[in-house]
Each structure stands twice: as structure tokens, then as C-alpha cells.
C-alpha angles and dihedrals in degrees: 000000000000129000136197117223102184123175122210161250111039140147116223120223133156130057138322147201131210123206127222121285116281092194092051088039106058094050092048093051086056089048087063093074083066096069111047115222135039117343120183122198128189134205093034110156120225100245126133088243086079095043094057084047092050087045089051099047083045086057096058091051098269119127119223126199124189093211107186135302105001106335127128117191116196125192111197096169085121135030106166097164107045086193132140094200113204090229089075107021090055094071094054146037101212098064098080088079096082080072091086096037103051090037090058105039088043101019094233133057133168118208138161134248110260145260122195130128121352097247103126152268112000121171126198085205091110095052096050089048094059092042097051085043086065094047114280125143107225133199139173112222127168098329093315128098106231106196124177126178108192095174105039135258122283138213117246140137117279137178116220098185121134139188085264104045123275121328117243095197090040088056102047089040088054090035092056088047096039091060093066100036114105114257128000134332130201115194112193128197086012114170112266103198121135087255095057090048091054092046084057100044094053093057092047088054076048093066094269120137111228126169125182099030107176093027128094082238111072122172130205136199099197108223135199104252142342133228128216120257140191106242136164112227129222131292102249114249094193085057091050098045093051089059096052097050088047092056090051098053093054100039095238132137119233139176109223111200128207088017110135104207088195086073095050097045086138097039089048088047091055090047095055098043089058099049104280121133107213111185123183098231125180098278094020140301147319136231132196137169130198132170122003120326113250126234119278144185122218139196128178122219149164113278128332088013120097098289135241102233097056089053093091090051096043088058096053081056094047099046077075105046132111116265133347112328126181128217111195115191109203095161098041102017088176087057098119111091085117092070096072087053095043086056099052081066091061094262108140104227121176119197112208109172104281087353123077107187117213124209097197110222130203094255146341132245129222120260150167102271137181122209113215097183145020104265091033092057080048084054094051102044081052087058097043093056085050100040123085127249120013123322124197114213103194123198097029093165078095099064086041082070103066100013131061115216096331092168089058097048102050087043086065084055094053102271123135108218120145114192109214131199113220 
């Protein structure tokens, strides 16, 4: 198990590259069972995210091949065993979208419940409710969700709302099953993030009829098959929000390549109310910080709202802010393990149920620290490369999920962080 030792403080400064998007990513590697044969994908990031994923795609009888780059080829030719095993979903929550697909393409799958950060409650309610909408018999059987369709699924109207906003996996997960059901399907409060949009747009390359991409109000004209594709995915706007925060709280300028601003209007509105200068740039924008942040309230909420995985992230930038500031968490609303840590490096954080109140101080120190999810170990390598003096992030196989080589990357920038095997 890997650990961070990062000493502090630095100022970043130089250039930048984001990956391609893991939570666009992930979907569209399950929406390739869907069309049987070789599918190549681009711009997928080396994470271990992807590799779960591309175990769990081999388990079910795929074959994956990593190509080179940042290529991913996927062969779906045969899938003997349509199985979402809980060795391998439990360590994720993605990879309960290979439900739709496999449901739609065999008629039957059996996948369990998943795993994934400790961020809360997260209930896969919404998802069985639009499959069995469209015609699925579902059952739930020793930890795993057992769903058949005999006679085929079949296109109807169906609401995807929950009592947090509209569910990006749920959708994808109804939207894969929805392409190959018979007649039309509208899909209403359907997740709009650009995730989603990409999910949508590479089935449509596939042979699928989609209509309203972008909007909470997707329509499908189910067809009879798919075929694969060779697509790039998105550039990934976490990833891109967490280097521009990291550039804030350390008053640097840097350049960020392959970001699409068009995708982070609420995130770049934050940034400049609090003191942050965000400028589209050729290949993508710049980002500079003088002078102390300003104070800030935040609310996540589902796209193109302010969004939940750069929460964590936000919070670190606003610990040392000036004046009171106020997160406020409407998707996760447990999503605060990284307050307690944040606080061990002299931030004073308040929780208060779905708020956490930030008194922001004039600096951070450096601390032993322990990361309990994938954006909160993001947040705290941000406050380590602030803080004075050292600062240990334990448990860093959490940011290896959803970032590749970030403490490479921000040592390019100026930052000093040694990754240690212990």
C-alpha cells in the first residue's frame, strides 16, 4: 500500500494534460457488449479503475486489449458467462452498468450490487425500476440482482427522478437496455451530464437511434442490433477541476490542455467569484491566482450544476479562504469523511448534517492523513502541496482509481510529492 509524502508549501506554474474522462469511460466500455466484435476506444486513462472494469468485461468471456497509448480495444464477439461476479463489482460502482447491456443483447444477466467509495448511501432502486419498466423480471438473490426478460424488452415511458436528482449510472444502465428494446423509449429526468452525452453519442456512432443528448428528456428508437465502433472518449472535467483548484490554492498560473470549459460553467463560475482568473485558451485554458481566495458558497448539484466530485477539492480551496464560506452536499450527503482530515492540517471545518462551514485560516500545516475515497484523497493531496511543512496521505490506491500519475503530473508543475512503497 502506497503513501504520499508531500512537502509544502509550492506554487504551480507551467502546463498541463487531462486524460480522457473515467466516468464516461467506464459506461461506454460496458456499451460495447452491445455491439458484438472489436471495439476500439481512445483517450482512455490508465487508472485501475479501467482495469477492474476490463477484468470484469474478461469474466464475462470479452477479451480486452490495452493496444497502445491510450487505446483500449474490446472484443465482444463472445460473452459465454453474462455475470457481474462480486469479486470484482464490489470493488467498484461502475460496474453495475454491464446490467443493461448484457440484459438487452442475452436476455438474461446476473450482477452484483456494487461496491465502490465509501461515500455514502447509494441505492441501485432507481436502475431496477427502469428495467423492469421496459420489461425485465427482476429478483434479488444472495447479494446479487438476477434479471430475465423471455419475451423481450419493450419500449415505454419511464421517469428516472430520485429523491437526489437524476442518476448518471441509472440512466446509462436504462439507456443501454432501452436501444435494443422493441419500440420507443422515453426516458424522462434522465442525467445530463457530459458523460452521459458521450455515452449516448457513441451508441449512436454504434447503429442506436437517440434523439434529445444533452437534455432530461432522452428518446429512443429501439433497433435490432448494434455494431462496434472505434470512438475517442471525453476529456475529464473532475480531472480538470481538481487542477485548477490546485493551482488556486497555491497561487500559481497554469496552462490545462484537452479541458472543454464548455463542460465546468458552474465550477469556472465558482472560481472566479472567489478570486480565480479562468481563461479559454488554443488547446485549452489557463488558470492563474494572486493575492488571497475570497469566501464562497457551494452547492452540489446534478449537471450542469456545481458537481459532487469536485466537493472534496472545493473544500481544501475554501479552508483557506477569507472569511466564512458554506458547502452544501445534495447528491452524497455523507460525503464528508475528508473534514476530519482537513482538520488534522489546522482547516476549521464545521458539519453540520448535509452543510460543512469553513472558517477559512491563514494557512495549513502539514499532517499524517488518511484518504477514505477517491476525490477526498484529491482534497488532501491539494492541502498537502499548500500546507507548510510535510504532509503524509495514507492509502493513496484510492486517487490511483480516477487519476493517472497525478504526482507526476503536479511535480512537473512544481510541486514536491514522493510516492513511497511501503
Amino acid at each position: 500500500m502506497d503513501e504520499f509524502q508531500i512537502d509544502g508549501p509550492v506554487r504551480l506554474a507551467g502546463t498541463v494534460e487531462v486524460n480522457g474522462s473515467k466516468n464516461a469511460s467506464l459506461p461506454i466500455m460496458a456499451a460495447a457488449i452491445l455491439g458484438p466484435g472489436h471495439t476500439t476506444l481512445k483517450s482512455v486513462p490508465h487508472l485501475s479503475d479501467i482495469e477492474v472494469f476490463s477484468d470484469l468485461l474478461e469474466s464475462t468471456g470479452c477479451k480486452t486489449d490495452r493496444g497502445s497509448g491510450d487505446e483500449l480495444v474490446i472484443d465482444t464477439s463472445v460473452i459465454d458467462n453474462p455475470v457481474g461476479s462480486y469479486e470484482i463489482v464490489r470493488k467498484m460502482r461502475a460496474g453495475i452498468c454491464v446490467l443493461g447491456p448484457l440484459l438487452a443483447r442475452f436476455g438474461r444477466a446476473k450482477v452484483s450490487m456494487p461496491g465502490g467509495c465509501a461515500i455514502g448511501d447509494r441505492p441501485v432502486d432507481i436502475h431496477l425500476r427502469g428495467l423492469s419498466a421496459l420489461g425485465a423480471q427482476i429478483e434479488l438473490r444472495n447479494g446479487y440482482i438476477v434479471a430475465k426478460a423471455p419475451a423481450g424488452l419493450r419500449g415505454r415511458e419511464i421517469f428516472l427522478g430520485g429523491s437526489f436528482g437524476s442518476t448518471v449510472l441509472g440512466t446509462a444502465n436504462v439507456l443501454m437496455a432501452a436501444v435494443l428494446a422493441k419500440g420507443e423509449t422515453v426516458i424522462e429526468s434522465a442525467a445530463c451530464e457530459p458523460e452521459i452525452a458521450d455515452l449516448a453519442n457513441c451508441l449512436n456512432k454504434m447503429g442506436a437511434r437517440i434523439s434529445g443528448i444533452g437534455s432530461p428528456r432522452l428518446v429512443i428508437e429501439g433497433v435490432s442490433e448494434l455494431h462496434p465502433v472505434e470512438y475517442e472518449v471525453i476529456p475529464d472535467r473532475i480531472e480538470a477541476g481538481t487542477f485548477m483548484a490546485a493551482c488556486a490554492i497555491t497561487g500559481g498560473e497554469i496552462e490545462i490542455v484537452n479541458c472543454r470549459l464548455n463542460d465546468m460553467v458552474a465550477v469556472v463560475d465558482k472560481l472566479r467569484g472567489i478570486g480565480v482568473e479562468v481563461e479559454k485558451s488554443s488547446k485549452g485554458c489557463v488558470v492563474s491566482c494572486v493575492g488571497r481566495l475570497k469566501a464562497a458558497d457551494i452547492t452540489t448539484q446534478t449537471y450542469p450544476g456545481f458537481p459532487t466530485d469536485l466537493q472534496a477539492q472545493f473544500m481544501a480551496l475554501l479552508s483557506v479562504a477569507e472569511g466564512n464560506s458554506i458547502i452544501t452536499e445534495k447528491i452524497f450527503p455523507d460525503r464528508y469523511m475528508h473534514v476530519a482530515e482537513l482538520n488534522r492540517m489546522a482547516a476549521q471545518l464545521r458539519k453540520e448534517g448535509p452543510c460543512v462551514f469553513a472558517a477559512g485560516v491563514g494557512g495549513l500545516f502539514g499532517a499524517p492523513v488518511m484518504a477514505s475515497d477517491l476525490r477526498a484523497s484529491a482534497a488532501l493531496v491539494l492541502a498537502g502541496i499548500a500546507a507548510e511543512g510535510r504532509t503524509t496521505v495514507n492509502r493513496v490506491y484510492h486517487i490511483d482509481r480516477g487519476y493517472e500519475r497525478i504526482e507526476e503530473k503536479l511535480n512537473l508543475l512544481g510541486a514536491k510529492i514522493n510516492r513511497k512503497q511501503l
